[in-house]
C-alpha positions in Angstrom: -31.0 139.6 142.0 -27.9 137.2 141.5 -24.7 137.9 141.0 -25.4 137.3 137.1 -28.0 139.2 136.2 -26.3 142.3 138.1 -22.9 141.8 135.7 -25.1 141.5 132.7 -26.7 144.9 133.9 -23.6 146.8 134.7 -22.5 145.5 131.5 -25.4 146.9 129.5 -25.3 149.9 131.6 -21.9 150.6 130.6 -22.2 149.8 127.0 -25.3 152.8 127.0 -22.7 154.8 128.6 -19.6 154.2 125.5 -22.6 154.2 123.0 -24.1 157.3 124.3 -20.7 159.3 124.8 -20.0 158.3 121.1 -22.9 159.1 119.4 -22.0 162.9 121.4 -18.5 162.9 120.4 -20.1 162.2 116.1 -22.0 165.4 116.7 -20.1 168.7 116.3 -20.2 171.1 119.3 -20.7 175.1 118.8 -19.3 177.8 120.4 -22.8 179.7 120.8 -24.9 180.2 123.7 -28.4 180.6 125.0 -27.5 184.2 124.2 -27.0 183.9 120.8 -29.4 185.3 118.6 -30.3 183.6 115.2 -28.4 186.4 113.0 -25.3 185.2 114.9 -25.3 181.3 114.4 -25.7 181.9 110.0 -23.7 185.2 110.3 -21.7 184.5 106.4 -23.9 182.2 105.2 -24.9 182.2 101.7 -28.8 180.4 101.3 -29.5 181.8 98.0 -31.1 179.4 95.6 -32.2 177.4 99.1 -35.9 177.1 99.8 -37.1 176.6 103.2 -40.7 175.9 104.3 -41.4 177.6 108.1 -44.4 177.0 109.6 -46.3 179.6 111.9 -44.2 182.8 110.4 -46.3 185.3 111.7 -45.0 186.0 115.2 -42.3 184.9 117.7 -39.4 182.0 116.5 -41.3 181.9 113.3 -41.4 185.0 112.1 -37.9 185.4 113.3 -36.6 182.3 111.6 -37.9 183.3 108.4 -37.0 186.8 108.6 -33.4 185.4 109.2 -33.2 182.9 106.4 -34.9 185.0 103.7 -32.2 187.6 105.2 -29.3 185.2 104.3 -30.6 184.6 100.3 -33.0 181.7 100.8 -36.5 181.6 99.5 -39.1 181.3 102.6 -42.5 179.7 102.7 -44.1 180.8 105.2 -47.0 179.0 106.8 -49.2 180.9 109.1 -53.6 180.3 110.2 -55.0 182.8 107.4 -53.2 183.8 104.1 -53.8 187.5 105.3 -51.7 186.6 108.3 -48.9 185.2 106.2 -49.4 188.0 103.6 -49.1 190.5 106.0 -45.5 188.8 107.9 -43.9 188.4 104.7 -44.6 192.2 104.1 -42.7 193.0 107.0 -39.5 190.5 105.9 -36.9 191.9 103.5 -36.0 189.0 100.5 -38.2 186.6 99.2 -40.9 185.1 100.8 -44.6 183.6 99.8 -47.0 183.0 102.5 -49.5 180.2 102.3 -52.2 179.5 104.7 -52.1 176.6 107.4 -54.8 175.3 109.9 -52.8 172.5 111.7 -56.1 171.6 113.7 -57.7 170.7 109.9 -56.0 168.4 108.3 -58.3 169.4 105.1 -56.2 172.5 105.5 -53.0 170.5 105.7 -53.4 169.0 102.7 -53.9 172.0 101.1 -50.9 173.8 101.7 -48.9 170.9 100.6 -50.8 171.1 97.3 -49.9 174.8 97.3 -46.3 174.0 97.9 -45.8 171.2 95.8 -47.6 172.8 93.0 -44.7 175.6 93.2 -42.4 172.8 91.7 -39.7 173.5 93.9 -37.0 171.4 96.2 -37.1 171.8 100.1 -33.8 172.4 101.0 -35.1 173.0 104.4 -38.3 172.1 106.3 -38.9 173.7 109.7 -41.8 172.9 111.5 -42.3 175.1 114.5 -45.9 176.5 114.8 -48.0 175.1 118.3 -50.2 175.7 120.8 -50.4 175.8 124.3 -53.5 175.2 126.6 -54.6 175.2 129.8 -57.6 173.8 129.4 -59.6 170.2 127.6 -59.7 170.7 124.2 -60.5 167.9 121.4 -60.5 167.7 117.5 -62.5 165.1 116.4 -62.0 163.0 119.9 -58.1 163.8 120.3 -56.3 165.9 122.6 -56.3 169.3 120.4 -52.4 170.1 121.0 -51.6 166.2 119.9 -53.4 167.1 116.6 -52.1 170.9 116.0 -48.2 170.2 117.5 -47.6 166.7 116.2 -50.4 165.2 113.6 -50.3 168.5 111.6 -47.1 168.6 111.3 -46.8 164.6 110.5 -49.6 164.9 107.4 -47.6 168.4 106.0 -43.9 166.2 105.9 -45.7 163.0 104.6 -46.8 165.3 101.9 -44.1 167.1 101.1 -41.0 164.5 102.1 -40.2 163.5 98.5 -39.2 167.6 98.1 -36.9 167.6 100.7 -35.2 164.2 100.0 -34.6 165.5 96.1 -33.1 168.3 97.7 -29.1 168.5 97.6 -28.9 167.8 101.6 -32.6 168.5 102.9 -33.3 168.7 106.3 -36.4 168.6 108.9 -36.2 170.5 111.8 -38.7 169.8 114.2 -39.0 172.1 117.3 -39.7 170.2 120.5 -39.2 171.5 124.1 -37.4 170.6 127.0 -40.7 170.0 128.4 -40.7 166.7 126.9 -39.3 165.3 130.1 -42.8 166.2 131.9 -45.1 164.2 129.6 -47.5 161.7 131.4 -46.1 158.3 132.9 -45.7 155.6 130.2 -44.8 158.6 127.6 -46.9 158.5 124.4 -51.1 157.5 125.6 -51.9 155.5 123.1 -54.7 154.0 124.5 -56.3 157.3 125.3 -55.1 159.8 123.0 -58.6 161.9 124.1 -56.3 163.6 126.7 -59.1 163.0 129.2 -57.0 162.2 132.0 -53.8 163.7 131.1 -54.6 167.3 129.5 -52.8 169.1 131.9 -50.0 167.4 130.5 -50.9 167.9 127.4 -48.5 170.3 125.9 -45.5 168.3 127.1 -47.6 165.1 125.5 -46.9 166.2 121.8 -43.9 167.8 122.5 -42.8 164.5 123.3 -44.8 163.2 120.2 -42.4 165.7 118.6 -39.2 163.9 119.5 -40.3 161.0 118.6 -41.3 161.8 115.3 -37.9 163.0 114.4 -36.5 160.3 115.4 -38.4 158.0 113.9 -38.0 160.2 110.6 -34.3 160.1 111.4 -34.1 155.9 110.5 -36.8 156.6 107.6 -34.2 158.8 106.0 -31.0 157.1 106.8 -31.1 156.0 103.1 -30.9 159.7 101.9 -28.9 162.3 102.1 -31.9 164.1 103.8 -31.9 164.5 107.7 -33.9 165.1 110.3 -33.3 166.5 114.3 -35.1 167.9 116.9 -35.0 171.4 118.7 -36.0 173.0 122.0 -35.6 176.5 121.2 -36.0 177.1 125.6 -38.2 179.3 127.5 -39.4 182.4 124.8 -41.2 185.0 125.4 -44.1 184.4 122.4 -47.7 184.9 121.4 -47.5 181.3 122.3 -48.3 181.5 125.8 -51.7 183.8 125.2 -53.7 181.3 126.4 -51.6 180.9 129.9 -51.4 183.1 133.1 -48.4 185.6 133.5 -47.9 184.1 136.7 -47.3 180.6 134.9 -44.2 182.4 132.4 -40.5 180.7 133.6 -38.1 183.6 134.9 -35.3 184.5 132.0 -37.0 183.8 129.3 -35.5 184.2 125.6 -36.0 187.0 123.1 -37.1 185.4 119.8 -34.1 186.3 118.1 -32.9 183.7 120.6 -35.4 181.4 120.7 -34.6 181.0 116.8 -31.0 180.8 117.2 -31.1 176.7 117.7 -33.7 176.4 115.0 -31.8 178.1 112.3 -28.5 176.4 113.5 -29.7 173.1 112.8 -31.0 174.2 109.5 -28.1 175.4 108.2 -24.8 174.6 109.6 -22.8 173.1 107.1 -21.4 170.8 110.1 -24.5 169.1 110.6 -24.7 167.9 107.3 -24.7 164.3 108.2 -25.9 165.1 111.9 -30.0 163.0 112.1 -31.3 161.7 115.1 -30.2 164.3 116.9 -32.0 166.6 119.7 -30.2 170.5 120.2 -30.6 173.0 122.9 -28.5 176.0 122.6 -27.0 175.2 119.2 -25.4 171.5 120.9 -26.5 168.4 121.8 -28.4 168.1 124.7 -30.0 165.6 127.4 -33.1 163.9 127.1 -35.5 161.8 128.6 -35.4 157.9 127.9 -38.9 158.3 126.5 -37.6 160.7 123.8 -35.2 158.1 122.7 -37.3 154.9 122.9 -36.6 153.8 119.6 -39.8 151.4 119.9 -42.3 154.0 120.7 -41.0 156.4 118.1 -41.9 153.2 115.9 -45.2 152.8 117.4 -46.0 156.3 117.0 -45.6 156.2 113.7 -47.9 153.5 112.6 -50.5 155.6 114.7 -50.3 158.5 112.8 -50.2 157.2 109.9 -53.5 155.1 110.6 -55.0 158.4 112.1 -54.1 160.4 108.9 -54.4 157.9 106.5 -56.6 160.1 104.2 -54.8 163.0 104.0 -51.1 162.0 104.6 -50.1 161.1 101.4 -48.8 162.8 98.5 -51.6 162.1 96.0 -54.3 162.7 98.6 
Protein backbone atom coordinates (compact mmCIF):
# COMPACT_ATOMS: atom_id res chain seq x y z
CA UNK A 1 0.00 0.00 0.00
CA UNK A 2 1.46 3.60 -0.64
CA UNK A 3 1.61 6.23 1.33
CA UNK A 4 -1.65 7.52 -0.57
CA UNK A 5 -4.02 5.09 -0.41
CA UNK A 6 -3.17 4.66 3.48
CA UNK A 7 -4.13 8.74 4.06
CA UNK A 8 -7.21 8.27 2.01
CA UNK A 9 -8.00 5.22 4.36
CA UNK A 10 -7.34 6.84 7.64
CA UNK A 11 -9.21 9.57 6.22
CA UNK A 12 -12.30 7.52 5.51
CA UNK A 13 -11.73 5.66 8.58
CA UNK A 14 -11.99 8.72 10.62
CA UNK A 15 -14.84 10.31 8.83
CA UNK A 16 -17.01 6.70 9.85
CA UNK A 17 -15.71 7.44 13.15
CA UNK A 18 -17.34 11.60 13.32
CA UNK A 19 -20.29 10.18 11.28
CA UNK A 20 -20.95 7.36 13.50
CA UNK A 21 -20.38 9.29 16.92
CA UNK A 22 -22.98 11.81 15.48
CA UNK A 23 -25.55 9.81 14.32
CA UNK A 24 -25.25 8.45 18.42
CA UNK A 25 -25.15 11.78 19.80
CA UNK A 26 -28.90 12.58 17.34
CA UNK A 27 -30.37 9.62 19.25
CA UNK A 28 -31.56 10.30 22.82
CA UNK A 29 -30.05 7.98 25.57
CA UNK A 30 -32.33 6.42 28.56
CA UNK A 31 -31.73 6.04 31.90
CA UNK A 32 -33.15 2.29 31.89
CA UNK A 33 -31.45 -0.86 32.07
CA UNK A 34 -31.41 -4.55 31.09
CA UNK A 35 -33.43 -4.64 34.34
CA UNK A 36 -36.09 -2.60 33.40
CA UNK A 37 -39.24 -4.15 32.87
CA UNK A 38 -41.69 -2.92 30.08
CA UNK A 39 -44.26 -1.26 32.77
CA UNK A 40 -41.26 0.82 33.79
CA UNK A 41 -40.08 2.39 30.37
CA UNK A 42 -44.19 3.78 29.57
CA UNK A 43 -44.83 4.16 33.34
CA UNK A 44 -47.30 7.78 32.64
CA UNK A 45 -47.90 7.26 29.37
CA UNK A 46 -51.26 7.93 28.01
CA UNK A 47 -51.92 5.53 24.48
CA UNK A 48 -55.51 5.90 24.43
CA UNK A 49 -56.98 6.37 21.09
CA UNK A 50 -53.37 4.67 19.79
CA UNK A 51 -53.69 1.34 17.93
CA UNK A 52 -50.87 -0.90 17.86
CA UNK A 53 -50.58 -4.17 15.83
CA UNK A 54 -48.23 -6.99 17.85
CA UNK A 55 -47.51 -9.95 16.38
CA UNK A 56 -47.19 -13.39 18.16
CA UNK A 57 -49.26 -12.09 21.46
CA UNK A 58 -49.79 -15.30 22.87
CA UNK A 59 -46.71 -15.94 25.11
CA UNK A 60 -43.41 -14.41 26.09
CA UNK A 61 -42.36 -10.49 24.71
CA UNK A 62 -45.59 -10.58 22.88
CA UNK A 63 -47.97 -11.28 25.14
CA UNK A 64 -46.16 -9.00 27.52
CA UNK A 65 -45.95 -6.19 25.07
CA UNK A 66 -49.51 -6.13 24.37
CA UNK A 67 -50.59 -6.69 27.80
CA UNK A 68 -48.49 -3.44 28.55
CA UNK A 69 -49.79 -1.19 25.82
CA UNK A 70 -53.49 -2.23 26.05
CA UNK A 71 -52.55 -1.51 29.93
CA UNK A 72 -51.48 2.16 29.04
CA UNK A 73 -54.98 3.01 26.89
CA UNK A 74 -54.02 1.78 23.38
CA UNK A 75 -56.07 -0.55 21.30
CA UNK A 76 -53.99 -3.94 20.58
CA UNK A 77 -54.14 -6.30 17.72
CA UNK A 78 -52.84 -9.12 18.50
CA UNK A 79 -51.54 -11.53 16.04
CA UNK A 80 -51.01 -15.03 17.19
CA UNK A 81 -50.95 -19.04 14.83
CA UNK A 82 -54.86 -19.80 15.48
CA UNK A 83 -57.64 -17.19 16.36
CA UNK A 84 -58.35 -19.50 19.43
CA UNK A 85 -54.74 -18.77 20.46
CA UNK A 86 -55.17 -15.02 20.15
CA UNK A 87 -58.74 -15.27 21.51
CA UNK A 88 -57.70 -16.89 24.42
CA UNK A 89 -54.34 -14.19 25.22
CA UNK A 90 -56.46 -11.34 24.77
CA UNK A 91 -58.84 -12.93 27.51
CA UNK A 92 -56.14 -12.90 29.87
CA UNK A 93 -55.17 -8.85 28.97
CA UNK A 94 -57.10 -6.18 30.75
CA UNK A 95 -58.25 -3.11 28.05
CA UNK A 96 -58.90 -3.55 24.64
CA UNK A 97 -57.63 -6.00 22.51
CA UNK A 98 -58.83 -8.08 19.20
CA UNK A 99 -56.91 -11.07 18.28
CA UNK A 100 -56.59 -12.14 14.64
CA UNK A 101 -54.93 -15.15 13.42
CA UNK A 102 -51.36 -15.24 11.70
CA UNK A 103 -49.38 -18.20 10.01
CA UNK A 104 -46.10 -16.31 9.12
CA UNK A 105 -44.89 -19.64 7.23
CA UNK A 106 -48.20 -18.97 4.78
CA UNK A 107 -48.18 -16.12 3.18
CA UNK A 108 -51.99 -16.91 2.10
CA UNK A 109 -52.37 -16.44 5.80
CA UNK A 110 -50.44 -13.19 5.71
CA UNK A 111 -52.49 -11.72 3.45
CA UNK A 112 -55.30 -12.45 5.39
CA UNK A 113 -54.73 -10.80 8.44
CA UNK A 114 -53.91 -7.73 6.73
CA UNK A 115 -57.31 -7.92 5.08
CA UNK A 116 -58.67 -8.39 8.60
CA UNK A 117 -56.85 -5.40 9.86
CA UNK A 118 -57.35 -3.09 7.20
CA UNK A 119 -60.95 -3.97 6.96
CA UNK A 120 -61.18 -2.54 10.70
CA UNK A 121 -60.60 0.95 9.06
CA UNK A 122 -58.22 2.03 11.54
CA UNK A 123 -54.71 3.97 11.67
CA UNK A 124 -51.52 2.03 12.97
CA UNK A 125 -50.06 4.23 15.33
CA UNK A 126 -47.76 1.42 16.06
CA UNK A 127 -46.59 -1.74 14.28
CA UNK A 128 -44.56 -4.31 16.24
CA UNK A 129 -43.42 -7.22 14.64
CA UNK A 130 -41.93 -9.65 17.02
CA UNK A 131 -43.23 -13.31 16.52
CA UNK A 132 -40.25 -16.06 15.29
CA UNK A 133 -38.90 -19.16 15.40
CA UNK A 134 -36.06 -20.93 16.32
CA UNK A 135 -34.64 -24.28 14.96
CA UNK A 136 -32.17 -26.60 15.18
CA UNK A 137 -32.72 -28.40 12.51
CA UNK A 138 -33.27 -28.07 8.05
CA UNK A 139 -36.50 -26.88 7.52
CA UNK A 140 -37.89 -25.39 4.11
CA UNK A 141 -41.17 -23.59 2.87
CA UNK A 142 -41.56 -23.90 -0.52
CA UNK A 143 -37.49 -24.28 -1.19
CA UNK A 144 -36.41 -21.54 1.55
CA UNK A 145 -34.88 -21.65 4.78
CA UNK A 146 -38.18 -21.91 6.97
CA UNK A 147 -36.94 -19.23 9.75
CA UNK A 148 -35.97 -16.72 6.52
CA UNK A 149 -39.73 -17.12 5.57
CA UNK A 150 -41.53 -17.02 9.19
CA UNK A 151 -38.86 -14.15 10.89
CA UNK A 152 -38.29 -11.93 7.91
CA UNK A 153 -40.71 -12.61 4.61
CA UNK A 154 -43.81 -12.79 6.93
CA UNK A 155 -43.24 -10.06 8.40
CA UNK A 156 -42.12 -8.09 4.99
CA UNK A 157 -45.69 -9.18 3.11
CA UNK A 158 -47.84 -8.06 6.67
CA UNK A 159 -45.97 -4.28 6.59
CA UNK A 160 -46.19 -4.05 2.72
CA UNK A 161 -49.84 -4.61 3.35
CA UNK A 162 -50.56 -2.56 5.92
CA UNK A 163 -47.72 0.36 5.57
CA UNK A 164 -50.20 3.05 4.11
CA UNK A 165 -51.98 2.65 7.93
CA UNK A 166 -49.15 3.40 9.73
CA UNK A 167 -47.86 6.28 7.48
CA UNK A 168 -51.58 8.02 7.87
CA UNK A 169 -51.03 7.64 11.38
CA UNK A 170 -50.06 10.97 13.38
CA UNK A 171 -46.30 9.58 13.98
CA UNK A 172 -46.47 5.73 13.12
CA UNK A 173 -43.79 3.60 13.85
CA UNK A 174 -42.39 -0.05 13.01
CA UNK A 175 -40.64 -1.82 15.35
CA UNK A 176 -38.95 -4.67 14.27
CA UNK A 177 -37.35 -7.13 16.89
CA UNK A 178 -33.99 -8.48 15.78
CA UNK A 179 -31.26 -10.01 18.01
CA UNK A 180 -27.90 -9.49 18.87
CA UNK A 181 -27.39 -12.62 17.21
CA UNK A 182 -27.20 -10.84 14.07
CA UNK A 183 -23.52 -10.62 14.36
CA UNK A 184 -23.29 -14.52 13.91
CA UNK A 185 -24.98 -14.82 10.52
CA UNK A 186 -23.05 -16.77 7.80
CA UNK A 187 -19.90 -15.10 5.99
CA UNK A 188 -21.03 -12.62 3.27
CA UNK A 189 -24.29 -11.74 5.47
CA UNK A 190 -27.57 -12.08 3.52
CA UNK A 191 -27.26 -15.75 0.96
CA UNK A 192 -28.78 -14.70 -1.75
CA UNK A 193 -27.68 -17.11 -3.92
CA UNK A 194 -28.80 -19.90 -1.76
CA UNK A 195 -31.56 -18.80 0.26
CA UNK A 196 -32.49 -22.92 0.70
CA UNK A 197 -30.33 -22.74 3.90
CA UNK A 198 -28.71 -25.88 2.68
CA UNK A 199 -25.37 -25.06 3.74
CA UNK A 200 -25.92 -22.53 6.33
CA UNK A 201 -29.04 -23.81 8.57
CA UNK A 202 -27.28 -23.95 11.54
CA UNK A 203 -26.97 -20.36 11.14
CA UNK A 204 -30.12 -19.93 10.28
CA UNK A 205 -31.71 -18.15 13.03
CA UNK A 206 -29.00 -15.52 13.08
CA UNK A 207 -29.65 -15.44 8.98
CA UNK A 208 -33.09 -13.65 9.28
CA UNK A 209 -32.32 -11.94 12.26
CA UNK A 210 -29.93 -10.25 10.28
CA UNK A 211 -32.60 -10.13 7.40
CA UNK A 212 -34.42 -8.33 10.16
CA UNK A 213 -31.98 -5.43 10.53
CA UNK A 214 -31.82 -4.94 7.27
CA UNK A 215 -35.28 -4.57 6.57
CA UNK A 216 -35.63 -1.80 9.02
CA UNK A 217 -33.21 -0.21 7.66
CA UNK A 218 -34.04 -0.32 4.50
CA UNK A 219 -37.74 0.69 5.66
CA UNK A 220 -36.02 3.52 7.51
CA UNK A 221 -34.98 5.47 3.85
CA UNK A 222 -38.42 4.26 2.38
CA UNK A 223 -40.07 6.40 5.09
CA UNK A 224 -37.77 9.31 5.38
CA UNK A 225 -40.54 11.17 3.48
CA UNK A 226 -43.08 10.60 6.30
CA UNK A 227 -43.51 11.27 9.55
CA UNK A 228 -43.60 7.45 10.01
CA UNK A 229 -40.44 5.60 11.37
CA UNK A 230 -39.03 2.54 11.62
CA UNK A 231 -35.98 0.88 14.09
CA UNK A 232 -34.81 -2.29 15.10
CA UNK A 233 -34.72 -4.09 18.55
CA UNK A 234 -32.82 -6.98 20.30
CA UNK A 235 -34.94 -7.44 23.23
CA UNK A 236 -31.51 -9.91 24.67
CA UNK A 237 -31.47 -13.37 25.93
CA UNK A 238 -35.33 -14.22 27.23
CA UNK A 239 -36.50 -16.87 28.67
CA UNK A 240 -39.60 -17.74 26.03
CA UNK A 241 -41.63 -20.55 24.45
CA UNK A 242 -39.25 -19.51 21.82
CA UNK A 243 -36.57 -21.74 22.48
CA UNK A 244 -39.05 -25.12 22.58
CA UNK A 245 -37.40 -26.48 19.87
CA UNK A 246 -33.70 -26.03 21.46
CA UNK A 247 -31.76 -28.06 24.23
CA UNK A 248 -31.77 -26.62 27.86
CA UNK A 249 -28.16 -27.09 27.72
CA UNK A 250 -28.11 -24.61 24.60
CA UNK A 251 -30.13 -21.57 26.92
CA UNK A 252 -27.43 -18.41 27.60
CA UNK A 253 -26.87 -17.93 31.48
CA UNK A 254 -28.92 -14.67 32.89
CA UNK A 255 -31.48 -14.70 30.75
CA UNK A 256 -34.38 -11.95 30.90
CA UNK A 257 -37.87 -12.21 32.34
CA UNK A 258 -40.37 -11.17 29.59
CA UNK A 259 -41.39 -8.24 31.28
CA UNK A 260 -37.76 -7.43 30.37
CA UNK A 261 -37.40 -8.74 27.30
CA UNK A 262 -40.40 -6.26 26.22
CA UNK A 263 -38.99 -3.34 27.98
CA UNK A 264 -36.82 -2.25 24.63
CA UNK A 265 -39.70 -3.21 22.37
CA UNK A 266 -42.25 -1.03 24.03
CA UNK A 267 -39.61 1.84 24.54
CA UNK A 268 -39.11 2.19 21.00
CA UNK A 269 -42.76 2.26 20.38
CA UNK A 270 -43.60 4.84 22.46
CA UNK A 271 -41.13 7.20 23.77
CA UNK A 272 -42.12 10.44 22.82
CA UNK A 273 -38.17 11.10 22.31
CA UNK A 274 -37.88 8.94 19.56
CA UNK A 275 -40.21 10.59 17.57
CA UNK A 276 -37.96 11.45 14.86
CA UNK A 277 -35.41 8.55 15.87
CA UNK A 278 -35.51 5.74 12.20
CA UNK A 279 -32.66 3.84 11.30
CA UNK A 280 -31.93 3.09 14.51
CA UNK A 281 -30.99 -0.44 16.28
CA UNK A 282 -31.75 -0.45 20.47
CA UNK A 283 -30.58 -2.86 23.17
CA UNK A 284 -31.58 -2.03 26.55
CA UNK A 285 -33.73 0.97 25.71
CA UNK A 286 -30.23 2.91 23.82
CA UNK A 287 -28.50 2.62 20.90
CA UNK A 288 -26.33 -0.15 20.50
CA UNK A 289 -23.42 -1.79 18.36
CA UNK A 290 -23.82 -3.69 15.42
CA UNK A 291 -22.21 -5.56 12.90
CA UNK A 292 -21.08 -3.82 9.48
CA UNK A 293 -23.49 -6.32 7.74
CA UNK A 294 -26.50 -4.90 9.71
CA UNK A 295 -25.69 -1.50 8.33
CA UNK A 296 -24.74 -2.25 4.76
CA UNK A 297 -26.82 0.14 3.28
CA UNK A 298 -26.47 -1.81 -0.13
CA UNK A 299 -27.57 -5.15 0.97
CA UNK A 300 -30.47 -3.80 2.97
CA UNK A 301 -31.23 -2.44 -0.73
CA UNK A 302 -30.69 -5.76 -2.25
CA UNK A 303 -32.74 -7.40 0.21
CA UNK A 304 -35.44 -5.57 -0.55
CA UNK A 305 -35.87 -6.12 -4.17
CA UNK A 306 -35.62 -9.87 -3.16
CA UNK A 307 -38.49 -9.96 -1.14
CA UNK A 308 -40.37 -8.10 -2.90
CA UNK A 309 -39.85 -10.49 -6.09
CA UNK A 310 -40.33 -13.51 -3.69
CA UNK A 311 -43.65 -12.08 -2.44
CA UNK A 312 -44.77 -10.40 -5.28
CA UNK A 313 -48.29 -11.99 -5.15
CA UNK A 314 -49.18 -11.37 -1.83
CA UNK A 315 -47.24 -8.23 -0.71
CA UNK A 316 -49.37 -5.70 -1.85
CA UNK A 317 -52.18 -3.91 -0.58
CA UNK A 318 -54.83 -4.98 -3.16
CA UNK A 319 -53.58 -8.50 -3.27
Amino acid sequence: MNRRDLLYRVALATAATHISAFSSAETPRSSFTRASTAEEVTAGLNLAGKTAVVTGCNSGIGFETMRVLALRGAHVIGTARTLDKGKEACAKVSGKTTPVALELADFGSVGACASTIRAMNVNIDMLILNAGIILDDWQQVNGLEKQFVVNHLGHFILTQRLLDRVIAAEQGRVVTVGSGNHKQAPQGGIQFADLSGRHWYKKGYHHSKLANGLFSLELSRRLRDTRATSNCVTPGPVDTNIRRNLSTSSAPPNMKTPAQGAATVCYAATNPALAKVTGEYFADCNPAPQSAQQTDRAMAAKLWQVSTELTRAVASPDS
